[in-house]
C-alpha positions in Angstrom: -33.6 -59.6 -185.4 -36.6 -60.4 -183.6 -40.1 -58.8 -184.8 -40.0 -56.0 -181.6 -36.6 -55.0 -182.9 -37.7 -54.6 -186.5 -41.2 -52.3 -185.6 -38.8 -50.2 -183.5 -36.0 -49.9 -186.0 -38.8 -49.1 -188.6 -40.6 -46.1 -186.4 -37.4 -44.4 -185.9 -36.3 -44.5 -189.8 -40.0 -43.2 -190.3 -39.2 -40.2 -187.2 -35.7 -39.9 -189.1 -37.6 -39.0 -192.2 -40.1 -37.1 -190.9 -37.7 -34.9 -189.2 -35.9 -34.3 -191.7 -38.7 -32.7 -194.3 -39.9 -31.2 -191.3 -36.4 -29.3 -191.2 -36.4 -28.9 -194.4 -39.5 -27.0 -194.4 -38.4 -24.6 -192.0 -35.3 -23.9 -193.7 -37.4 -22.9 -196.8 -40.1 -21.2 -194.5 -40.4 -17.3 -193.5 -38.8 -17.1 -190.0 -41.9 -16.6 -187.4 -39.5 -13.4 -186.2 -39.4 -10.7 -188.5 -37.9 -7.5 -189.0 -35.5 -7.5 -186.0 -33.9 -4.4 -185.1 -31.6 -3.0 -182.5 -30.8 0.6 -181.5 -27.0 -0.1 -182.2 -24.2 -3.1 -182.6 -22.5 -1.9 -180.0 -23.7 -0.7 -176.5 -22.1 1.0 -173.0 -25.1 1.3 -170.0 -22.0 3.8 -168.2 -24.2 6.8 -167.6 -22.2 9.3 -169.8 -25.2 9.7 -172.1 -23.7 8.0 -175.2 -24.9 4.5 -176.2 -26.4 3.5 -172.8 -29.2 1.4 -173.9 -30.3 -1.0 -176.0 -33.2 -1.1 -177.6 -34.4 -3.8 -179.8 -38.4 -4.0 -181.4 -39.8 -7.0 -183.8 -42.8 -8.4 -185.7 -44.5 -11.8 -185.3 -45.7 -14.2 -188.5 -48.4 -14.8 -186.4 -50.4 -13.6 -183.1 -49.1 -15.2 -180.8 -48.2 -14.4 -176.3 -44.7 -14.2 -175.9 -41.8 -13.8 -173.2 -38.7 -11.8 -174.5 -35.5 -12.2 -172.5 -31.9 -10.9 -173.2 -29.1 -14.1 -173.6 -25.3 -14.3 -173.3 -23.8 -16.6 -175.3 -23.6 -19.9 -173.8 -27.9 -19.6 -173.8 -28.8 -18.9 -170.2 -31.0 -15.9 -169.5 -29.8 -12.5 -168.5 -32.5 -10.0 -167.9 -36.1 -10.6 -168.7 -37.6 -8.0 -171.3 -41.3 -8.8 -171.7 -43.4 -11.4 -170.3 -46.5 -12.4 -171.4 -46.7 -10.0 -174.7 -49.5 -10.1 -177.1 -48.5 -9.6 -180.4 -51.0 -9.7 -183.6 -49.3 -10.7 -186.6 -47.3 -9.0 -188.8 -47.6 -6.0 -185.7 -44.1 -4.5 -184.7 -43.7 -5.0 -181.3 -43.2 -2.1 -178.2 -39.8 -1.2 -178.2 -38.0 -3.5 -175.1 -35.0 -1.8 -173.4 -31.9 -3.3 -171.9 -30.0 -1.0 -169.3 -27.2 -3.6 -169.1 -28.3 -5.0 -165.6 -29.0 -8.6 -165.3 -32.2 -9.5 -163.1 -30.3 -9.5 -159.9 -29.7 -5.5 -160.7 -25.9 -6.3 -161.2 -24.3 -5.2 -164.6 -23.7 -7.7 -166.9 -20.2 -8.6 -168.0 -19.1 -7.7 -171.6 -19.6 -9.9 -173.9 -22.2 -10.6 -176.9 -25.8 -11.3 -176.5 -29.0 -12.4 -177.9 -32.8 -11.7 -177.9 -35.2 -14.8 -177.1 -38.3 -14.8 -178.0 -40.4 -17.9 -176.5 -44.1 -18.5 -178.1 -46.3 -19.5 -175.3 -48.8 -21.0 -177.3 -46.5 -23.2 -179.5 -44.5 -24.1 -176.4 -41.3 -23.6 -178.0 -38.5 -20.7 -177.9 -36.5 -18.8 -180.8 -32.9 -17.0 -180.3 -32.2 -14.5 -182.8 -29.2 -14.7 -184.7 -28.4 -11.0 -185.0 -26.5 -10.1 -181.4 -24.7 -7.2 -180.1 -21.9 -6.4 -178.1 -22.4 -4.8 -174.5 -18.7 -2.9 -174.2 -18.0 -1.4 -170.5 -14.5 -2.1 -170.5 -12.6 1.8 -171.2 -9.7 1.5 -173.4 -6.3 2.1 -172.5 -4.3 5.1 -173.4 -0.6 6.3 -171.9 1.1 9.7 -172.3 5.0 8.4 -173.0 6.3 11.5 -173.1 6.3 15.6 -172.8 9.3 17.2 -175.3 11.3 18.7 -176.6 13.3 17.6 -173.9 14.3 14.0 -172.9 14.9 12.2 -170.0 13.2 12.1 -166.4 11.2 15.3 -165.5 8.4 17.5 -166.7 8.9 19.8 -169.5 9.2 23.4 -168.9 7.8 26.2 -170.4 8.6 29.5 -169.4 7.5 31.4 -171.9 3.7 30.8 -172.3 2.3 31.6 -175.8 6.2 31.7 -177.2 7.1 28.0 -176.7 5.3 24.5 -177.4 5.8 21.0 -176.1 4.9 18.0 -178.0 2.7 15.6 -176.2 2.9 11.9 -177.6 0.4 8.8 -176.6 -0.4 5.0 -177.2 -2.3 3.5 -178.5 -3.7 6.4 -181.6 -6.4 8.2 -180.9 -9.3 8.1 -183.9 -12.0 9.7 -181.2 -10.7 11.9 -178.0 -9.3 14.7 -176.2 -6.7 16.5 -175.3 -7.0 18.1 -171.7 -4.6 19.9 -169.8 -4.9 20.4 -166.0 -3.4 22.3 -163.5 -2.3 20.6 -160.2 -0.5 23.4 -158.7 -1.2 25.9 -157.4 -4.4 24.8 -156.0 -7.4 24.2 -156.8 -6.8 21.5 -159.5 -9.1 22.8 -162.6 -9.1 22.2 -166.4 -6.8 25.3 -168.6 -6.7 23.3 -171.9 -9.3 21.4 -174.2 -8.8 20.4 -177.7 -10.5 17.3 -180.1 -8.2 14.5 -181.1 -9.2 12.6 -184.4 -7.4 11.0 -187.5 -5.2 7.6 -185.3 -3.2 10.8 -183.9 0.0 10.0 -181.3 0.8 13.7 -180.6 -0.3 17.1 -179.9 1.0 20.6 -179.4 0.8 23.2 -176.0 2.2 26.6 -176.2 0.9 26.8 -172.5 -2.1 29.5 -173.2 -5.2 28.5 -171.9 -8.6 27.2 -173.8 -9.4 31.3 -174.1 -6.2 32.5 -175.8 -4.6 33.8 -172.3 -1.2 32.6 -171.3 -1.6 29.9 -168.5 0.2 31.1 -164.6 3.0 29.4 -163.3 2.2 25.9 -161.7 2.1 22.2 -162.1 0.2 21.0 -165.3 -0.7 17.2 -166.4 -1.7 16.4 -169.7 -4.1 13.9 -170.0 -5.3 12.5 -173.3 -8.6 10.7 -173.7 -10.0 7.8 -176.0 -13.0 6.8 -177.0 -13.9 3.2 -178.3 -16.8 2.4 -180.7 -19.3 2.3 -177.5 -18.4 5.6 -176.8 -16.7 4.4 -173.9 -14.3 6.8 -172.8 -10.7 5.9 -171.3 -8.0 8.3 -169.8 -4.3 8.3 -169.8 -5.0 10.0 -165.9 -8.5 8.4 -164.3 -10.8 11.2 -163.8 -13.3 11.5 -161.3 -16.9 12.1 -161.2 -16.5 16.0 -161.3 -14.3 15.3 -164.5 -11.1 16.6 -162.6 -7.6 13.8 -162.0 -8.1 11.4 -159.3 -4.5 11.9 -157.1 -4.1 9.3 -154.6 -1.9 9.8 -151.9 0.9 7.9 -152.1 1.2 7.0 -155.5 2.5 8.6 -158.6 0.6 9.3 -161.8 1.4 6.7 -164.7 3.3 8.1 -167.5 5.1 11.4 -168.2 2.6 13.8 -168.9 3.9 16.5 -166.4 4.6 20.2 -167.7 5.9 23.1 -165.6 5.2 26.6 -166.7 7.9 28.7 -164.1 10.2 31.2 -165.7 12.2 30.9 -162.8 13.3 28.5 -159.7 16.1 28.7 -157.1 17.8 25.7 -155.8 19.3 26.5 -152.3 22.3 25.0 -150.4 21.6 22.3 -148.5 23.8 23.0 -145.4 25.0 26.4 -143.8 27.5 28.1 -146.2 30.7 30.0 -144.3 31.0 33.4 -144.3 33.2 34.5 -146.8 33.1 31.4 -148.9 31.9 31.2 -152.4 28.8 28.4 -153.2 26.9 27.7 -156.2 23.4 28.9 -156.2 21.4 26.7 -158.7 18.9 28.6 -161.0 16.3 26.9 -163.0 15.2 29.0 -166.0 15.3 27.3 -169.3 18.3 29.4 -170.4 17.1 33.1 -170.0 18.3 35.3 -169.0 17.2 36.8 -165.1 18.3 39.1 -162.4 19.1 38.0 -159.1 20.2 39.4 -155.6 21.5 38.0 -152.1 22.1 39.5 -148.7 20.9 38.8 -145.3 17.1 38.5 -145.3 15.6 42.0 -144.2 18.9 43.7 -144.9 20.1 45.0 -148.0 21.3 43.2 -150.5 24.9 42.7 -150.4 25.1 41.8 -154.1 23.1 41.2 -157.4 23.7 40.9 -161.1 22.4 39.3 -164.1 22.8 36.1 -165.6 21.3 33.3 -167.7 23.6 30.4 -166.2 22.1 27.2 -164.1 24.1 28.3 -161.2 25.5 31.4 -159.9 28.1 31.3 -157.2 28.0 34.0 -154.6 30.2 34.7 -151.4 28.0 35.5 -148.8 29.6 38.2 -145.9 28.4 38.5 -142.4 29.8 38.9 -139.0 27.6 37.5 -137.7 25.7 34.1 -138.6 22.3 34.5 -140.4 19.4 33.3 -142.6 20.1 34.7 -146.2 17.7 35.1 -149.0 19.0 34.7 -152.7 15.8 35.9 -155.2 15.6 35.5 -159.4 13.7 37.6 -161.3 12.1 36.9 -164.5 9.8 39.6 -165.8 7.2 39.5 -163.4 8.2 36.0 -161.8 10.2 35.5 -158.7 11.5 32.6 -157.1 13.3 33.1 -153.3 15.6 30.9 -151.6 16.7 31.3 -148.1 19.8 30.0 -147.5 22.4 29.7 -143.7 25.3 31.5 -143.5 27.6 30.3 -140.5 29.8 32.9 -139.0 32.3 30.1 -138.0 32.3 31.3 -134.3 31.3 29.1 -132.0 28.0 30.1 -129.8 25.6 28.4 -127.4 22.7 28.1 -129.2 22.8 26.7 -132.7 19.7 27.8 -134.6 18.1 24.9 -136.9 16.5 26.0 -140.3 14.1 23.4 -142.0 15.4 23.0 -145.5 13.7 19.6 -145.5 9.8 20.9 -144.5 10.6 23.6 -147.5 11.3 21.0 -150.1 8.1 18.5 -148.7 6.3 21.9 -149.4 7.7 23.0 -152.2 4.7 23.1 -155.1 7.0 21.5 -158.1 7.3 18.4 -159.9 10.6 16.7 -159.9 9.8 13.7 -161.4 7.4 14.6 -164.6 4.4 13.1 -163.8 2.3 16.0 -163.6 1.7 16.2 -159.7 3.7 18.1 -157.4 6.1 16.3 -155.1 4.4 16.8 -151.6 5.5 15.3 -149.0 2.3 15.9 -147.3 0.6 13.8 -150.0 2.7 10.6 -149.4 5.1 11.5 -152.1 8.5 11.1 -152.4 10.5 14.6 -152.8 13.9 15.9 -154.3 16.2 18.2 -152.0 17.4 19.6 -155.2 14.4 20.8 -157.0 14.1 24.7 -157.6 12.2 26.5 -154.8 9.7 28.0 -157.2 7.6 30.5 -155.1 8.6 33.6 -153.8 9.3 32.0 -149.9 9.1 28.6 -148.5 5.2 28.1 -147.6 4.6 29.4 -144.5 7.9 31.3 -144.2 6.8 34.5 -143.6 4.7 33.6 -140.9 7.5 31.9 -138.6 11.3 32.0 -140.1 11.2 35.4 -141.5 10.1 37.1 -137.7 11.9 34.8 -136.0 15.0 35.8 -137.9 14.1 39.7 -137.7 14.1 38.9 -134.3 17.5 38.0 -133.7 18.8 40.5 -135.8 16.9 43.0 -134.2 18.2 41.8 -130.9 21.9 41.3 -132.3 21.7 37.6 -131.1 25.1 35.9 -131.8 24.2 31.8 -132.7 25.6 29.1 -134.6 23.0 28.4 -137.7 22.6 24.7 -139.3 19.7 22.9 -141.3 17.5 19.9 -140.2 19.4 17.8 -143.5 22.8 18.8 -141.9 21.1 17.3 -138.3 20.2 14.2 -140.3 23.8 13.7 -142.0 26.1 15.1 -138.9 27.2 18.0 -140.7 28.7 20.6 -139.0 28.1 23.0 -137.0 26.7 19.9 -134.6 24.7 19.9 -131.6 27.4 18.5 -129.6 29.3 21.6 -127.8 26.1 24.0 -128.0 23.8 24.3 -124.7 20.5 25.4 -126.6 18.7 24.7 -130.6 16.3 27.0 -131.8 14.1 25.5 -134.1 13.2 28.3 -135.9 10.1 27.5 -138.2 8.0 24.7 -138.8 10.3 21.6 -138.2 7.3 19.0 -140.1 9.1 16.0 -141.4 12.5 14.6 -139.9 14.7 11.7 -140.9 15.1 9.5 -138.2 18.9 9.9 -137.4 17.8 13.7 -137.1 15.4 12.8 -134.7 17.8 10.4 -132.5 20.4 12.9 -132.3 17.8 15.5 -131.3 16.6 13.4 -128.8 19.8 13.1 -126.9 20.6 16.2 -127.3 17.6 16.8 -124.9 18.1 14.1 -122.8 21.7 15.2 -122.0 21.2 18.2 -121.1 20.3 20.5 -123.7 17.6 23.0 -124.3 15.3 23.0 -126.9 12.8 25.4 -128.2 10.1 24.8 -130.8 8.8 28.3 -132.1 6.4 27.3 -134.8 3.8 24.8 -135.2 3.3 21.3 -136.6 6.8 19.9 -135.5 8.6 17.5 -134.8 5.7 14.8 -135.2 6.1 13.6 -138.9 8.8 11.2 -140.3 10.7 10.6 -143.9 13.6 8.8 -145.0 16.2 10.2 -146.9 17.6 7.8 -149.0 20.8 9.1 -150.5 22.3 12.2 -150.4 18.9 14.1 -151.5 15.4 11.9 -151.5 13.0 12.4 -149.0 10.9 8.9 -149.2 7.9 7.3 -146.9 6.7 10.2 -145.5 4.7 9.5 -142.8 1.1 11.9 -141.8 1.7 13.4 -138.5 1.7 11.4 -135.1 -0.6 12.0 -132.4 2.7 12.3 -130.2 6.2 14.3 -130.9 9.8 12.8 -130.9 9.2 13.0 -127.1 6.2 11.5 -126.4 3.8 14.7 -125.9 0.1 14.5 -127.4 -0.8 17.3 -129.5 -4.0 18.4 -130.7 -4.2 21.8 -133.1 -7.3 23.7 -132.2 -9.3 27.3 -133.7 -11.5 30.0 -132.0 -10.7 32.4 -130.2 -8.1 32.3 -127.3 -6.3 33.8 -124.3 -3.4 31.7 -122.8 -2.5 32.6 -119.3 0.8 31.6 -117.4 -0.8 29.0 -114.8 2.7 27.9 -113.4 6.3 28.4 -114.0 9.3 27.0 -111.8 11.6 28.0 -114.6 10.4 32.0 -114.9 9.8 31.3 -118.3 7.3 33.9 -118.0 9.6 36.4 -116.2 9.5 38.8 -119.0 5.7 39.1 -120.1 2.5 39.5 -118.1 1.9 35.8 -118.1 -1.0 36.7 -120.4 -0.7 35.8 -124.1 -4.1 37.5 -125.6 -6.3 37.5 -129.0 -5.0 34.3 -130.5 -7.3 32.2 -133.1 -5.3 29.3 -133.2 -3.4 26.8 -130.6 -1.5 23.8 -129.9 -2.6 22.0 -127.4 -0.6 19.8 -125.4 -2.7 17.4 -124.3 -0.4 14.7 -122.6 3.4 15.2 -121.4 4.1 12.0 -122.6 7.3 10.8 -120.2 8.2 14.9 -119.4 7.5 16.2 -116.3 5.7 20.1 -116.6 8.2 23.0 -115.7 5.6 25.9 -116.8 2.8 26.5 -118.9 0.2 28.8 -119.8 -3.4 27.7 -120.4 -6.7 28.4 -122.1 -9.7 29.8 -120.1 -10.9 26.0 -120.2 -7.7 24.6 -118.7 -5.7 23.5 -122.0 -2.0 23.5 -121.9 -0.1 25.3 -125.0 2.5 26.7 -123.7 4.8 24.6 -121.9 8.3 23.9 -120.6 8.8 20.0 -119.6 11.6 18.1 -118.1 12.9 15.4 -120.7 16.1 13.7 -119.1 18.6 16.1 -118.1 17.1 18.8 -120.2 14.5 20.9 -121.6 11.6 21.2 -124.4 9.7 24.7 -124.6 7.2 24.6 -127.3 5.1 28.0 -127.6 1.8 26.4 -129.2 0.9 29.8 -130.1 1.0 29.5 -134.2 0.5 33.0 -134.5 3.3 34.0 -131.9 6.0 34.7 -134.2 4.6 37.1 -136.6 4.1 39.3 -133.0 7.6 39.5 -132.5 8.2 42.4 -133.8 4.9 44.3 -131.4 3.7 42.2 -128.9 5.8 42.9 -125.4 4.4 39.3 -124.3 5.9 37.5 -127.2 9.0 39.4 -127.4 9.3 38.4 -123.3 9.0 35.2 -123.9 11.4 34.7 -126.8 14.1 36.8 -124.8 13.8 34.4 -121.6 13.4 31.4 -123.7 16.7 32.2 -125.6 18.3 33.3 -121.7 17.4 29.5 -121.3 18.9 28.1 -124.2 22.1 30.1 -123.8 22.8 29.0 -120.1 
């Protein structure tokens, strides 16, 4: 070992040693940091008031300037606190606060951090060993199941204040709620709010309100809320900023949390029943007992009893074919279901009811997640859940006139459904010259719409009486599920633009090569709402009547070899039974049909 070598080896033993009292001196030594302290362990900077900040405050062994800055835990700097503090010794510092935001304004991640403290004047920087968590993350909670009852669905109650379902979660709640909310009827709002403590997994209903007061038929989700040591909250159902269920369209809710408070629901037949022959009438309603009626809607009722059986079979009698109406009562509750009866003659015209639209507007859940099954929300529907209002939505408007009409008028017509169209059930189009789709034909599966389509095109007539038809598609899969429903199409099956439009309207006949105006003034008066056709598409204009301004609503175009009358007049219908114009023009457009 040269001389060099053995002065350098002999400094660094000397450093070693040094260093090492040095250390051991500031192991024995008061920390210059005293009497840390933070707000809390645990923080959540989520806006909901609880545990947003953290706040943190110290003392100095000595005066000194210093820089405070928040750490995560591999070191590097987060947010900067204070910079350039002057502290006198043993003086507790200004409480610093940490909204969670790094210095770029984003949130930091979870995680755990630190508080440095760098002395200017020393030169040197000190990282507190105390840290705390920063928890933004909700936890996770999922409502398994409704009871008593198992299997697919939503529980029913139908006896508010007399019955109870048992609501059962994961993970246990030690700090929550229980909220109930109603989906259906709309608008959604919050019935039911209780506290959930203890590592609970399940909760009671008996279906009465947060007041006492026994909740009204509808749709109800349960939704059960936990809340971690941050006070973070998490919800079996995500809830938006006004504190009500987020429901996308398109997708179901996760879990089973659905409940249905309906004393009573009517499951209708699917395809026109024969005169004369018995069919089963399903009834939804939990075993009590009900009363219930049929007959030929605006007629009497050809028969009625009581019962407390899921179905009820009935023989229907008519002469001639017609849109029946079976009802169930329950207390004050009612539930209708119209229903075809086919008189088994054969006719011209075959008049198409839309069992499909019902069920995509039919208000109940089949599944048991706690929304309805609307086909209008994306959702996939049932054909065989109960009709649980007293009509199809929107019934009375166009179905119910359109059928007083033709009994008013003794009209003799074949009667089918749009599901019938879709699986070539009889009666079918082929051998008829007219169809009469008599309410509001929304969704169709697209075999329906094919077959309707050359119907048309060969010849036939067809006439669209109420609005929003025959631009929306959905795929029946199966026998009875209506899946993929589509919004509505800025064009029909036949290739028309149509535009719905308010104010206020008079619609005069502006050409006709048809006389499809032959019966009325050619004036159609005091109307708030219209359809618009607003392109032909490929159809060449027979007749129409306009607006002052020159829009097309009604209209008569050539398709093929046939013909496509579609009133645009939404309010039309419900004038049958008054207005000479719309009476004339139903009469001339059935003479059309019947040719």
């Amino acid at each position: 070992m040269t001389l060099l070598s053995r002065i350098v080896f002999a400094l660094l033993v000397v450093a070693a040693v040094g260093a090492f009292f040095v250390a051991q001196r500031l192991k024995t030594s008061s920390p210059v940091v005293q009497g840390f302290e933070i707000s809390s362990p645990i923080f959540s900077p989520n806006g909901d008031g609880r545990l947003d900040r953290e706040r943190v405050s110290f003392r100095l062994k000595r005066s000194e300037t210093v820089d405070v800055a928040v750490v995560d835990e591999q070191g590097d700097a987060v947010r900067e606190l204070a910079s350039g503090l002057s502290l006198k010794a043993y003086e507790r510092s200004p409480v610093l606060t940490w909204d969670g935001r790094q210095d770029d304004g984003r949130f930091a991640p979870d995680g755990r951090y630190r508080i440095r403290v760098t002395l200017r004047r020393e030169g040197r920087s000190i990282v507190v060993r105390q840290s705390f968590l920063l928890d933004d993350t909700p936890p996770k909670v999922t409502v398994r199941s409704v009871g008593p009852a198992r299997g697919p669905g939503p529980e029913l109650i139908t006896r508010p204040g007399r019955q109870q379902v048992r609501i059962r979660w994961r993970p246990g709640v030690r700090y929550g709620r229980l909220l109930v909310f109603r989906t259906s009827p709309k608008p959604v709002r919050l019935v039911y709010e209780r506290p959930l403590g203890g590592r609970t997994t399940k909760a009671l209903w008996d279906g009465r309100t947060s007041s006492g007061r026994p909740a009204g038929a509808g749709t109800y989700l349960a939704v059960v809320e936990r809340r971690d040591r941050a006070g973070v909250a998490g919800t079996s159902t995500p809830l938006d900023a006004e504190g009500l269920p987020k429901l996308p369209y398109g997708r179901t809710l996760e879990g089973q949390a659905g409940i249905v408070i309906q004393p009573v629901g009517v499951v209708p037949p699917l395809v026109a029943t024969p005169a004369g022959r018995r069919v089963g009438i399903g009834v939804s309603a939990g075993g009590q007992g009900y009363r219930w009626s049929m007959g030929r809607l605006g007629g009497r009722a050809q028969k009625k009893g009581t019962a407390s059986r899921a179905v009820v079979e009935v023989a229907p009698s008519a002469e001639n074919s017609g849109i029946f109406l079976f009802t169930a009562t329950q207390g004050s509750a009612r539930a209708g279901a119209p229903f075809a009866v086919d008189d088994r003659r054969t006719n011209p015209v075959l008049v198409v009811i839309p069992v499909i639209s019902w069920q995509g507007r039919n208000p109940a859940d089949g599944d048991g997640d706690g929304r309805p099954d609307l086909l209008e929300d994306g959702l996939a529907a049932g054909l065989r859940r109960p009709l649980v209002t007293r009509l199809p939505a929107g019934f009375a408007s166009s179905e119910q006139p359109v059928a007083a009409w033709l009994s008013r008028n003794r009209k003799r017509f074949d009667i089918t459904t749009d599901y019938a169209i879709a699986r070539k059930l009889p009666p079918l189009l082929e051998g008829h010259s007219g169809v009469l789709l008599a309410g509001r034909t929304s969704w169709l599966p697209p075999a329906a719409q094919v077959r309707l389509r050359r119907f048309v095109r060969s010849g036939g007539t067809l006439v669209e009486v109420a609005p929003d038809s025959l631009q929306r598609t959905v795929t029946l899969r199966g026998p009875t599920q209506l899946t993929r429903p589509l919004p509505p199409s800025t064009t029909d099956l036949f290739g028309s633009a149509i535009e719905r439009r308010t104010g206020e309207f008079t619609v005069t006949n502006s050409r006709d090569s048809i006389d499809l105006f032959g019966g009325t003034e050619g004036l159609f008066r005091g109307y708030t709402q219209v359809e618009e056709t607003v392109s032909p598409g490929r159809g060449k204009v027979l007749a129409s009547a306009v607006t002052d301004d020159g829009r097309v609503v009604v209209v008569a175009l050539r398709v093929g070899r046939g013909t496509v009358i579609r009133f645009g007049l939404p309010e039309l219908p419900s004038r049958l039974a008054s207005d000479p114009d719309a009476q004339g023009l139903m009469e001339r457009s059935w003479q059309l049909m019947s040719r």
